[in-house]
GUKEDO-140146 format. One record per residue (C-alpha): residue in one letter; z, y, x. Coordinates in Angstrom, 1 decimal, decimal comma. Layout:
N
A Z Y X;
...
END
This chain:
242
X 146,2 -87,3 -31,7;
X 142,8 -87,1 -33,7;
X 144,9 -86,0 -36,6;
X 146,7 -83,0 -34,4;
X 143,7 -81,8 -32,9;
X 141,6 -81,7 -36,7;
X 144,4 -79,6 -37,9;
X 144,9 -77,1 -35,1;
X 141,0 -76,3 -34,9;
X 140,8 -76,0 -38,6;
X 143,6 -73,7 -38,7;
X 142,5 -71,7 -35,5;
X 139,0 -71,5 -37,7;
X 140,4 -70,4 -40,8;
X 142,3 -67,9 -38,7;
X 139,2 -66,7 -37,1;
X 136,9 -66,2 -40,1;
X 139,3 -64,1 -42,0;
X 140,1 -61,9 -39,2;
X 136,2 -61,2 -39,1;
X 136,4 -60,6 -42,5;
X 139,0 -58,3 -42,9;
X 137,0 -56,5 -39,7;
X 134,0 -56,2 -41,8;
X 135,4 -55,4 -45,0;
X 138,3 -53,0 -43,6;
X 136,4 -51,4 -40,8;
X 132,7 -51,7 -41,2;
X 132,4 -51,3 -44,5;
X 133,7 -47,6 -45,0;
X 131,5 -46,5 -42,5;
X 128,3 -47,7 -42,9;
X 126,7 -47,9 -46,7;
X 124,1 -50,1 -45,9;
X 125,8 -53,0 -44,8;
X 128,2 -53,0 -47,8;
X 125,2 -53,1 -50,2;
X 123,8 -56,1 -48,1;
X 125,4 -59,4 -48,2;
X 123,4 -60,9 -45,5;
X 124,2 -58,5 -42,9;
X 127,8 -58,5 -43,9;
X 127,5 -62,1 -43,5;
X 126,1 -62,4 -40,3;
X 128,2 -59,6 -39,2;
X 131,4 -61,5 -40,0;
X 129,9 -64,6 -38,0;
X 129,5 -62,1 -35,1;
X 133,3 -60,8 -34,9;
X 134,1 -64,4 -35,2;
X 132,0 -65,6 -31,8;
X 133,6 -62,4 -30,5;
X 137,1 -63,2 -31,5;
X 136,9 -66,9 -30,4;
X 135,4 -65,7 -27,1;
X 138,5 -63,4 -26,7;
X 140,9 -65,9 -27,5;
X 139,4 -68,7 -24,8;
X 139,5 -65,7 -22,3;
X 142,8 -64,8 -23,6;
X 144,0 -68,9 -22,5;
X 142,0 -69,5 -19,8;
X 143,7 -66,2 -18,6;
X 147,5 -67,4 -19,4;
X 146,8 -70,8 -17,6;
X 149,3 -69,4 -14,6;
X 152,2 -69,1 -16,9;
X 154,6 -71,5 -16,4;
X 156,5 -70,6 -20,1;
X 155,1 -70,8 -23,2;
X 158,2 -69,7 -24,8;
X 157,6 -66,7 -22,6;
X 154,1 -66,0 -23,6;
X 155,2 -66,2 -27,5;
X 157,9 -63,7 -27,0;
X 155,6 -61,3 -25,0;
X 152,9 -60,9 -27,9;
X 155,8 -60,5 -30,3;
X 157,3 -57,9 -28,5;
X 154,7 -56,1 -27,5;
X 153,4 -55,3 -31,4;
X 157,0 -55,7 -33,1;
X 158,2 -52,6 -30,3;
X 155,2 -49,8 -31,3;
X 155,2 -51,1 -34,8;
X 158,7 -50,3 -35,2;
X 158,7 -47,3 -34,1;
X 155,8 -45,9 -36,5;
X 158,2 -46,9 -39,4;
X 160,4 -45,2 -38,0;
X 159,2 -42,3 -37,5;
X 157,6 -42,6 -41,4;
X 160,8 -43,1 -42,6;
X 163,1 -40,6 -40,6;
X 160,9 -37,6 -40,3;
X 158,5 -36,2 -42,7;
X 155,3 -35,6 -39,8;
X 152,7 -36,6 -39,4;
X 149,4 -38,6 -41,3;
X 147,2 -41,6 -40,4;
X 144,7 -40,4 -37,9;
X 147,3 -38,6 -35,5;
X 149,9 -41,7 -35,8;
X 147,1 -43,7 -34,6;
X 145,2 -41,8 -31,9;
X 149,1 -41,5 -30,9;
X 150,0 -44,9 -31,2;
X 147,3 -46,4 -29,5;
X 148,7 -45,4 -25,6;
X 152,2 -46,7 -26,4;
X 150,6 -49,9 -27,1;
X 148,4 -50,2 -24,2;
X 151,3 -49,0 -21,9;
X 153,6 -52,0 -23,5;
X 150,9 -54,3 -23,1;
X 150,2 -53,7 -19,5;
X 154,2 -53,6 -18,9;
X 154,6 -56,7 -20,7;
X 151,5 -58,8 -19,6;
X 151,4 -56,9 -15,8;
X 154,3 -58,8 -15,2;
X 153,6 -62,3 -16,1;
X 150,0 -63,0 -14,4;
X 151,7 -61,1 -11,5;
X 153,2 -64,5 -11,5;
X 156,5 -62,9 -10,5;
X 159,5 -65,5 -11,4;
X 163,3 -64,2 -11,2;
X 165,1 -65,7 -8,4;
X 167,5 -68,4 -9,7;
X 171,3 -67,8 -9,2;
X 173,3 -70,3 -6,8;
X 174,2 -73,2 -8,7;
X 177,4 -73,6 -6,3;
X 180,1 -71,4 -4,1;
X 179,0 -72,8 -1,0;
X 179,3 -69,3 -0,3;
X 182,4 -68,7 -1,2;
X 185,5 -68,9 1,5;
X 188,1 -69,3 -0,7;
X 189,9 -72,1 -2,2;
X 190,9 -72,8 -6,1;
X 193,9 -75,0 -7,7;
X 192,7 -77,6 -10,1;
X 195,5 -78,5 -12,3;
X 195,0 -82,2 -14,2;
X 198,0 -83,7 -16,5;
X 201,1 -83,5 -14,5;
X 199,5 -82,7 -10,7;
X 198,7 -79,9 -9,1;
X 195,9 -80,5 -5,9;
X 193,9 -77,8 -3,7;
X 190,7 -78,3 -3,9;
X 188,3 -76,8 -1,2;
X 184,8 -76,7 -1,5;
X 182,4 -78,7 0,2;
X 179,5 -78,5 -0,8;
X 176,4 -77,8 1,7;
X 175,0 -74,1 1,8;
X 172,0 -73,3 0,2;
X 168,5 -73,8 2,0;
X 166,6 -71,5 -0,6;
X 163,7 -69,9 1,3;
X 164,7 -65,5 0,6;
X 161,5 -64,0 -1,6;
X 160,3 -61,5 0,7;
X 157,3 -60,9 -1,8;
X 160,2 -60,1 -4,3;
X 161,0 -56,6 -2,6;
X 157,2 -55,6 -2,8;
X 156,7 -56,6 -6,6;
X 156,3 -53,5 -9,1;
X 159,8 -52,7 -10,6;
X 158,4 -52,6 -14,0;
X 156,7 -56,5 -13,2;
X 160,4 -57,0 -12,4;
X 162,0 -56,3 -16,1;
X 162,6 -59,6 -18,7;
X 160,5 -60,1 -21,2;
X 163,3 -59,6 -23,9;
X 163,2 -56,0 -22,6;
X 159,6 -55,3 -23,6;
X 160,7 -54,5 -27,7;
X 163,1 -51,6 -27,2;
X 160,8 -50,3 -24,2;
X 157,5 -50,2 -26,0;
X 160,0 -48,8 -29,2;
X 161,1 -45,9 -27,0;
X 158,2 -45,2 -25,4;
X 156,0 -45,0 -28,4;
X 158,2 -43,2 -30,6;
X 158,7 -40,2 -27,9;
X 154,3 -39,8 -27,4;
X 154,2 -40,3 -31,3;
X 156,7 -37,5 -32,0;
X 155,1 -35,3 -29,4;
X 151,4 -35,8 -29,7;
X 152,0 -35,1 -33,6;
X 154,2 -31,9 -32,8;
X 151,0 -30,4 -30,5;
X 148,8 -31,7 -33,2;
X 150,1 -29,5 -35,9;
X 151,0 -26,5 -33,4;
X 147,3 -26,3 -32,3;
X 146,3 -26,7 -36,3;
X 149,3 -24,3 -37,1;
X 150,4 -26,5 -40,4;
X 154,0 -25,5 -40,7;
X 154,5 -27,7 -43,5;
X 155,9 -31,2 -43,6;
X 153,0 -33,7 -44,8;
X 155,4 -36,2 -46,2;
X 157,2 -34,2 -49,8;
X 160,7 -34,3 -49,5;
X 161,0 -36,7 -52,8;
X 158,7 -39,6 -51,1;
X 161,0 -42,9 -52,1;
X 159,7 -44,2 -48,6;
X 161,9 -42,0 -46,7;
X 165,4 -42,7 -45,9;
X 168,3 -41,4 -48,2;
X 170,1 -40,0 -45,1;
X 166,8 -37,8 -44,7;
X 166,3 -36,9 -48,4;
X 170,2 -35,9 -48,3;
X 169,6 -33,9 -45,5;
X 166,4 -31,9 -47,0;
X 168,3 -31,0 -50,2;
X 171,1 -29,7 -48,5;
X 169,0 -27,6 -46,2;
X 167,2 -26,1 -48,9;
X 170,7 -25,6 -50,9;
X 171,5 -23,2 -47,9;
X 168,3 -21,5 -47,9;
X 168,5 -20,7 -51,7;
X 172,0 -19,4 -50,7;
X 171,0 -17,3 -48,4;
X 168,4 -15,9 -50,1;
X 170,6 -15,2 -53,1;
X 173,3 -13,3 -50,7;
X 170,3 -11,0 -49,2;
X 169,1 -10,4 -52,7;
END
């Protein structure tokens, strides 16, 4: 038990210090000069995000103490990034709009709306209704054939005493939604304010243009197909005007 708990702490540590790091050398550095040049400061910097982020993480547990899945917990943080994150590369690789800062100011509420659909839902501490686990029900009667004789069988099993959820009816419909759902929600969702917050973006900077050239390797060869034959009918029609 000593053994498991050394390894887990050292690995939770070593996961915490270079997340701070990449904070300070990613983030901080770019922005401020004087903290790049200093050593110290970046030092105890990187010490701060690391309280911070340890602090977040115990909140983070002492907040999913309610659960009753851990299972369900795993799949929700997965979800919830794998759904926006998927949809950025798609949009990268199927269109040829918009650049870093308007994907991210644009990305930004797609996640928070899939984390407060996915996470809303389990500390609502709203659990799906199990199915009957018999046809007490049930009125009619079934043949069970074994070997060589036929018998009716009727069923006599007890009807169910499970109490009806009354609190069910009042839950949120989104709380309601399994947690396998949350991936192609979050997709959908922040692939339609993506596309739309980067369409306003370049109407109010009136940029015409596509950002991304129409030789990038990163985008798909269905698009790059489709880009040479429009241009192969604009050089045709301008040849027939001519």
């Amino acid at each position: 038990m000593a053994g498991i708990f050394s390894g887990s702490l050292t690995t939770i540590s070593s996961i915490l210090n270079s997340l701070a790091t990449v904070t300070v050398v990613d983030f901080v550095h770019p922005i401020s000069q004087s903290i790049q040049k200093n050593e110290k400061k970046s030092l105890l910097l990187a010490k701060g995000f690391s309280l911070a982020y340890g602090a977040i993480c115990i909140c983070i547990a002492l907040t999913l103490t309610k659960t009753n899945s851990l299972t369900q917990v795993g799949f929700l943080f997965h979800n919830t990034f794998d759904g926006p994150s998927l949809a950025i590369f798609t949009l990268g690789v199927l269109t040829r709009k918009g650049f870093g800062k308007s994907v991210l100011f644009c990305l930004l509420p797609g996640f928070i709306i899939t984390q407060w659909i996915g996470f809303s839902g389990l500390l609502n501490g709203y659990n799906e209704p199990p199915l009957p686990l018999n046809t007490s029900m049930c009125a009619s009667t079934f043949n069970l054939t074994h070997g060589y004789s036929t018998s009716e069988i009727s069923n006599t099993f007890a009807p169910s005493n499970t109490p009806a959820h009354s609190s069910h009816s009042e839950t949120f419909i989104l709380n309601k939604i399994s947690y396998f759902w949350i991936r192609p929600i979050g997709f959908v969702i922040t692939l339609c304010i993506t596309y739309i917050g980067i369409s306003i973006i370049e109407m109010k900077r009136k940029r015409n243009k596509a950002i991304i050239p129409a030789d990038s390797k990163y985008l798909s060869p269905l698009v790059r197909l489709w880009t040479k034959n429009s241009k192969g009918t604009e050089q045709l029609k301008e040849n027939t005007t001519l």
